[in-house]
C-alpha positions in Angstrom: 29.1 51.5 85.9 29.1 55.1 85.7 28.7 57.0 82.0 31.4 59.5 81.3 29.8 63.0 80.9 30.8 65.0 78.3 33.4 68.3 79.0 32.0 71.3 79.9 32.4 74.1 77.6 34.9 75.9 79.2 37.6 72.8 79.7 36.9 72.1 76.5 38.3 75.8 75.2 41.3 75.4 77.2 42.1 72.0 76.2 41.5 73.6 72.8 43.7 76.2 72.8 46.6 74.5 74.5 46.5 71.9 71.8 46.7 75.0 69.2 49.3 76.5 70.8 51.6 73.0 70.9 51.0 72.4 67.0 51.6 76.2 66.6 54.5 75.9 68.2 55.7 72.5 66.7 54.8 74.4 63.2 57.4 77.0 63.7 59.9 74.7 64.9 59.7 72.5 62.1 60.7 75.6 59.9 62.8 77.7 61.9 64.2 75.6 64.2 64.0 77.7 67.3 64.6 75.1 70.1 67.4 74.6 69.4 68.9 78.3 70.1 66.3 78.7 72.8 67.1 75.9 75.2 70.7 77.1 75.5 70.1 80.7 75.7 67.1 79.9 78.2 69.8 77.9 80.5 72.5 80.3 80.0 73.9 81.1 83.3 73.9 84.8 85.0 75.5 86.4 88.0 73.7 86.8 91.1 75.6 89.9 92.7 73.0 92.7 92.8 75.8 95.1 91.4 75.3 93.7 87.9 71.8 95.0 87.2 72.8 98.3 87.1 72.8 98.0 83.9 69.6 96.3 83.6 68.9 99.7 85.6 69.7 102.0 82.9 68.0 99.9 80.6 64.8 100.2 81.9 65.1 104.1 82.5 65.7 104.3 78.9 62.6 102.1 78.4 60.5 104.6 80.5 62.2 107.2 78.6 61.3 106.5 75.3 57.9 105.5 76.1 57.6 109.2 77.6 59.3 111.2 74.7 56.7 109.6 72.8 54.0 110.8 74.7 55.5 114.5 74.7 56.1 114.2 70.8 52.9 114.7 70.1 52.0 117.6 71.9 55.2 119.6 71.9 55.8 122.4 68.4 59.3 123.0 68.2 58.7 126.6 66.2 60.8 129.2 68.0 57.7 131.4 68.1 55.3 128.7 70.4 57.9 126.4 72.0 57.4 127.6 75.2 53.6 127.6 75.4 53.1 124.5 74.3 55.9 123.7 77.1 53.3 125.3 79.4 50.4 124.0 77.8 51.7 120.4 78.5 52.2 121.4 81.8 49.1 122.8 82.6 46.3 122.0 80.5 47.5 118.8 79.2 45.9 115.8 81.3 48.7 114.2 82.9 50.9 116.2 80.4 53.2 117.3 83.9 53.7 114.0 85.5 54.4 112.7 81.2 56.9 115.9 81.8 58.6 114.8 85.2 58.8 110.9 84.4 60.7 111.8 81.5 62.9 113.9 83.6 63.5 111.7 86.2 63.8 109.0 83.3 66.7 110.7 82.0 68.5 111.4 85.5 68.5 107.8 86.4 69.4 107.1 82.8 72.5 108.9 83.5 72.7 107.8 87.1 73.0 104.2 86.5 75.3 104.6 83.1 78.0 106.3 85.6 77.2 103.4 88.0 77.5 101.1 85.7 80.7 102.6 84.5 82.7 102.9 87.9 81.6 99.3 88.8 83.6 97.6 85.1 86.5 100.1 85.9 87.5 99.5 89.2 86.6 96.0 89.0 88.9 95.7 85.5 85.6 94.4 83.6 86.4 96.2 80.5 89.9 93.9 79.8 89.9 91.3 77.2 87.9 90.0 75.3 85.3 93.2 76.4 87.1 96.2 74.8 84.3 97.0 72.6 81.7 96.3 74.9 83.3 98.9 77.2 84.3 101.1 74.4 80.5 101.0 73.2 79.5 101.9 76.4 81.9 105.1 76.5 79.8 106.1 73.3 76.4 105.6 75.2 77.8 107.9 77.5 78.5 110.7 75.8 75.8 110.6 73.6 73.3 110.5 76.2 75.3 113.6 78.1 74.3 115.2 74.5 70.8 113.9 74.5 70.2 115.3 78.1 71.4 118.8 77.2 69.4 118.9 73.8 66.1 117.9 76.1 66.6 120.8 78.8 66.6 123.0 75.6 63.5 122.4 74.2 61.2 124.4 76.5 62.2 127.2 74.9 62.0 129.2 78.3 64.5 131.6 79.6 66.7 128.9 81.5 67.3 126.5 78.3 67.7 129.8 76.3 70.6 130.7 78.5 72.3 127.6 78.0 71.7 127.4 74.6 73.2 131.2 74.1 76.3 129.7 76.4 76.5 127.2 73.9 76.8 129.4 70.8 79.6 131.1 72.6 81.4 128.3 72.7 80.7 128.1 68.9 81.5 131.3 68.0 84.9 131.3 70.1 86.6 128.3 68.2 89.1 129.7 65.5 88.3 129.6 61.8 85.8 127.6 61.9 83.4 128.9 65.0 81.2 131.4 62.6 80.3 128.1 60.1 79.6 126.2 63.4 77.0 128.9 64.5 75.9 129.3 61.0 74.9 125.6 60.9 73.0 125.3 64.1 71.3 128.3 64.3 70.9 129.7 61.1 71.1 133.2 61.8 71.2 135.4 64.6 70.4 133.8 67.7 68.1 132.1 68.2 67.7 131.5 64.6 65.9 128.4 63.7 68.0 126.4 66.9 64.8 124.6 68.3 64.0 122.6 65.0 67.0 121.4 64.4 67.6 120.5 68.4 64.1 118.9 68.1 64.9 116.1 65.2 68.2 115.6 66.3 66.8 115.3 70.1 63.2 113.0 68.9 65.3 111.0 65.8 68.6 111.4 65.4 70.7 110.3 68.6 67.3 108.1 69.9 68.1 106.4 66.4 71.5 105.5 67.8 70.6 104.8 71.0 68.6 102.1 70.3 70.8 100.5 68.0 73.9 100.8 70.4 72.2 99.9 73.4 70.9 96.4 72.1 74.4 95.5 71.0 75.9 96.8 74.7 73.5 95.0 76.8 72.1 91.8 74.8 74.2 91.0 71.8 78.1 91.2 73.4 76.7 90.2 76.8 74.9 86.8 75.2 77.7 85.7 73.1 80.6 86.6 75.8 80.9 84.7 78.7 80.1 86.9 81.9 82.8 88.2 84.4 82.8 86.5 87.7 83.4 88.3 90.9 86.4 86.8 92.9 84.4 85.4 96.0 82.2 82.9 93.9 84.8 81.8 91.4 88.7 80.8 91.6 89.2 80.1 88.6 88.7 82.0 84.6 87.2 79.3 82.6 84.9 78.5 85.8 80.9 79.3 85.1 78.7 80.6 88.3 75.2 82.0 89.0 71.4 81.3 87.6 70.0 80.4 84.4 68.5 83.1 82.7 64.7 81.5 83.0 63.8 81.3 85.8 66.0 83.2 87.8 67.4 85.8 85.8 64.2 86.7 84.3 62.3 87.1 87.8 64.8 89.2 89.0 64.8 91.2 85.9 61.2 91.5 86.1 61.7 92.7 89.9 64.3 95.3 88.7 62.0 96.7 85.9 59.2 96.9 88.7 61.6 98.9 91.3 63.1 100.9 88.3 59.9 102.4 87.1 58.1 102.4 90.4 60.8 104.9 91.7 60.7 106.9 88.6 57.4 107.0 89.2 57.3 108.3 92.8 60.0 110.9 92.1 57.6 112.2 89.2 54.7 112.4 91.4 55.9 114.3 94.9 59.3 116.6 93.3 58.4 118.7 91.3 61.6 120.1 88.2 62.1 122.4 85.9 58.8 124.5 86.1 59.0 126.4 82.9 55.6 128.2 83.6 57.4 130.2 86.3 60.7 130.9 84.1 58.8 132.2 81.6 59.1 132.7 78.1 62.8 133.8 76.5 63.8 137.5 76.8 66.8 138.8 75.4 68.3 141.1 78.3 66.6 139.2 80.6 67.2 137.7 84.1 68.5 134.3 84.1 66.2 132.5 86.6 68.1 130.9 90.1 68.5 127.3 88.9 71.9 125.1 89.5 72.9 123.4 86.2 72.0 119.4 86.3 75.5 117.7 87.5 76.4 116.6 84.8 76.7 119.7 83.1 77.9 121.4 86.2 80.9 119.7 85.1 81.2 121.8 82.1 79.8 124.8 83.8 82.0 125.0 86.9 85.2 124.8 84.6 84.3 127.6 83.1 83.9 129.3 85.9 87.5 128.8 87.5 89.3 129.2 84.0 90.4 132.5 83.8 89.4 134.9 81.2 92.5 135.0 79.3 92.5 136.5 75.6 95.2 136.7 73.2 95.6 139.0 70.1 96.8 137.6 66.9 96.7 139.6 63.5 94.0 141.8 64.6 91.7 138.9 65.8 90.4 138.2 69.9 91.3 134.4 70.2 89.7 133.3 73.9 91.2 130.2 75.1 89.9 129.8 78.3 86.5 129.2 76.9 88.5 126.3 75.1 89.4 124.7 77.5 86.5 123.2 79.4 85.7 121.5 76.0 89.3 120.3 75.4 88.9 118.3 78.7 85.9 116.8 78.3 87.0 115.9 75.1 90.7 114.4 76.7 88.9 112.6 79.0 86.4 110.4 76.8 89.5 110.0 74.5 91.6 108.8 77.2 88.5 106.5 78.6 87.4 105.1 75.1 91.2 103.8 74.6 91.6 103.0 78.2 91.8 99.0 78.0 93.8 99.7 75.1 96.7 102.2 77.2 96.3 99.8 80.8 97.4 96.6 78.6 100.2 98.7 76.8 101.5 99.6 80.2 100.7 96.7 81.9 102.0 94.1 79.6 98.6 92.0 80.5 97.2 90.9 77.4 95.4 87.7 78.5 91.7 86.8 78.7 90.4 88.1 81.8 86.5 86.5 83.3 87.4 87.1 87.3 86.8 90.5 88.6 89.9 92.2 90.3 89.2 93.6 93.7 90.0 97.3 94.0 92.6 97.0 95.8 94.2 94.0 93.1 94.8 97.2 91.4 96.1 100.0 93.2 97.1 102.1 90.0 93.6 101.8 88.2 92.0 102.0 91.4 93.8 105.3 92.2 93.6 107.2 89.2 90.1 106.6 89.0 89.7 108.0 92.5 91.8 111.2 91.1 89.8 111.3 88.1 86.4 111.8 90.1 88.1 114.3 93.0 88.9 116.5 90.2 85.3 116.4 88.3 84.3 117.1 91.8 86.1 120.0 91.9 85.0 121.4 88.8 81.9 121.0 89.4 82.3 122.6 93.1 82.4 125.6 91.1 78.6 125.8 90.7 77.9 125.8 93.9 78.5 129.7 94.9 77.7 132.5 92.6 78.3 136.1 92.8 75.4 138.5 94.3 74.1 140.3 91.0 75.2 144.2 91.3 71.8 146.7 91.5 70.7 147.6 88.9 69.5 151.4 87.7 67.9 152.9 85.2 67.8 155.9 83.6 65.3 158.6 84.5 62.2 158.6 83.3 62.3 154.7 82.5 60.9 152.3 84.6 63.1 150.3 87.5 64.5 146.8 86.4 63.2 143.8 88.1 65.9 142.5 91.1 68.3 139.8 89.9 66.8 136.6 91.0 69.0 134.9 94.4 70.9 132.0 93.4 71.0 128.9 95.9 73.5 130.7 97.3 75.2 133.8 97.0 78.4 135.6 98.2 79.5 139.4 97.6 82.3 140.0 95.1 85.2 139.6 97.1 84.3 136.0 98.6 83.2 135.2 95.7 86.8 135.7 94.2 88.5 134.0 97.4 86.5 130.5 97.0 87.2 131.0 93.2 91.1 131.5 93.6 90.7 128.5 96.1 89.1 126.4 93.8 91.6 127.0 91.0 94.5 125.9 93.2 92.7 122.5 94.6 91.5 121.7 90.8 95.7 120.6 90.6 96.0 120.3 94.4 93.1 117.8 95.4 93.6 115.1 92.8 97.4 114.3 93.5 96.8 113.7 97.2 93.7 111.3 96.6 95.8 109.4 93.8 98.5 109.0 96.9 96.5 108.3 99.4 94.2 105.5 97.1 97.1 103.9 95.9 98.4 103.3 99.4 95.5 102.1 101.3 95.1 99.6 98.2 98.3 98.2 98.4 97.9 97.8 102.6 94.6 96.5 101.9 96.5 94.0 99.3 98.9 92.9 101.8 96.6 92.6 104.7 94.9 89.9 102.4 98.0 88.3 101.0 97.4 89.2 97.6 
């Protein structure tokens, strides 16, 4: 009969530490009893379509972003007098300081990129209907406060690109009635450019970051866990019906994959195209030559429109009102009111205030569906309006002083004249385009809606 021989050290640490880990575990649960809400949230069942992780998409940009705004925190001064060299110095001396620089970029693009995404996919699929108003209406505030994040970060440099914008900006400030001189006063203090970067830095590293991480929890994990998930049309037939993979293991791989790919592709965008290099912009000059640089698209939006409005001004008891540098803000500021209340106006004018879980096909909805088409073919002709600018006149200078430096090319330039032509053309398609592609949407959806006997 053989003797038993006596564990070697090594099994017996692991048989050790699993048994501590079980009573650990049993410990907890005893007092907070968190079985029970595990095992249902752990089997809770999640779609499979890979259009649904584009949110999960955004979420891990955002993850990469904070991660990387952390890193440039600590090495970035936001004094007006050495905000751009220690740009530069992050950029050049800093070890790994301009990859840190162009993950957070790229962080930020995709951030942006996947909340549109994201956006189109729950409109023109009706995903926002009830019971997700607030969901969607929490993700219209997500939006628009990471369009405002996005433009405080391209400020910070301090070089003569974000200086630009920032002096666009003030305009802006200084042209609203009444109250545009307060405005100015309170974010620059002064004369431009005041004490602008400070205040753009806390609100940029702490103030909407703040909110960001407490909206984006309760857009992506609390609503989504305690609603019940949409369900597109070709895997479900009925509402009340419950498709797709529990959330461990399925769900959680494929997360896991999606976090991978996220990051990985941040990653190789950061490494081999190189942005904003604010070492060859240089340091702010007032006077000076705007460098050649297209404005981000999503604030070519912005841009473009104020481009094609024209300059009008109107004299009223002694005072220069400009309006056309209104509007661009007014319809920005239309359309996020009009899309925050959207589920809201659609079930007003529909009449459709039932629970909705199936996904409508576009073409379910040929009204939505169109108007949404409209909505982008006019964005995308505002923000056509960035993409020609007028060759910079020569300049001279008086004798005796020394020649200016040559306006910088823009991507791509046109003399005066075309210039006017494509602007004059671009103000007539801004009301001409967006009717046609309603039209034309509207009636491909409703043949499409026949051909499949809907």
């Amino acid at each position: 009969m053989a003797t038993p021989t006596k564990p070697k050290r090594r099994a017996r640490i692991v048989a050790g530490s699993a048994k501590t880990a079980v009573d650990s575990a049993i410990y907890l649960d005893d007092r907070l009893p968190f079985a029970r809400w595990l095992r249902p949230q752990l089997r809770k069942l999640f779609p499979s379509h890979w259009s649904f992780l584009l949110g999960e998409l955004a979420l891990y940009s955002f993850a990469l972003l904070v991660l990387t705004g952390t890193f440039l925190t600590l090495f970035y001064k936001p004094n007006p007098d050495v905000a751009f060299a220690s740009a530069a110095e992050i950029s050049l001396d800093v070890r790994g300081g301009l990859l840190l620089r162009q993950l957070h970029h790229w962080s930020a693009t995709v951030f942006v990129l996947a909340i549109v995404a994201h956006l189109c996919r729950v409109f023109f699929t009706g995903a926002f209907r009830r019971p997700r108003e607030l969901t969607w209406m929490l993700g219209v505030v997500l939006f628009g406060l990471v369009l405002f994040e996005s433009f405080l970060g391209v400020s910070l440099p301090g070089d003569q690109l974000a200086m630009a914008g920032l002096r666009q900006a003030q305009g802006l400030l200084l042209s609203i009635p009444l109250v545009g001189t307060y405005l100015s006063a309170f974010a620059f203090d002064g004369e431009f450019p005041g004490q602008v970067l400070p205040r753009i830095f806390v609100t940029h590293v702490l103030l909407v970051p703040g909110i960001l991480m407490a909206v984006v929890p309760l857009h992506a994990l609390v609503l989504t866990w305690r609603q019940k998930h949409t369900e597109r049309r070709s895997t479900a037939d009925a509402e009340g019906r419950v498709t797709g993979g529990p959330f461990f293991p399925y769900f959680a791989v494929k997360n896991g994959a999606t976090a991978l790919f996220t990051m990985g592709a941040i990653a190789a965008l950061a490494t081999f195209v190189r942005v904003n290099p604010v070492w060859e912009h240089g340091a702010y000059s007032p006077g000076g030559y705007v460098p050649s640089a297209q404005p981000f698209w999503y604030f070519g939006v912005l841009d473009g429109a104020q481009r094609l409005v024209p300059p009008w001004e109107i004299t009223v008891g002694g005072y220069v009102l400009q309006p056309g540098l209104w509007i661009p803000p007014l319809i920005l500021t239309v359309f996020f009111g009009i899309l925050l209340l959207y589920p809201f106006l659609e079930r007003r004018f529909t009449g459709d205030g039932d629970h909705h879980h199936l996904l409508d096909r576009p073409s379910q909805a040929p009204v939505r569906t169109a108007l949404g088409i409209a909505v982008i073919a006019f964005f995308t002709v505002l923000w056509a309006g960035t993409w020609v600018s007028e060759a910079a006149p020569p300049m001279h200078s008086a004798p005796g002083f020394p020649q200016p430096l040559a306006a910088p090319h823009a991507l791509l330039t046109v003399p005066h004249d075309t210039y006017a032509m494509i602007v004059l053309g671009l103000r007539v398609a801004v009301f001409a385009v967006p009717v046609p592609a309603f039209l034309i949407a509207r009636a491909v959806c409703r043949r499409r809606a026949g051909q499949r006997g809907l």
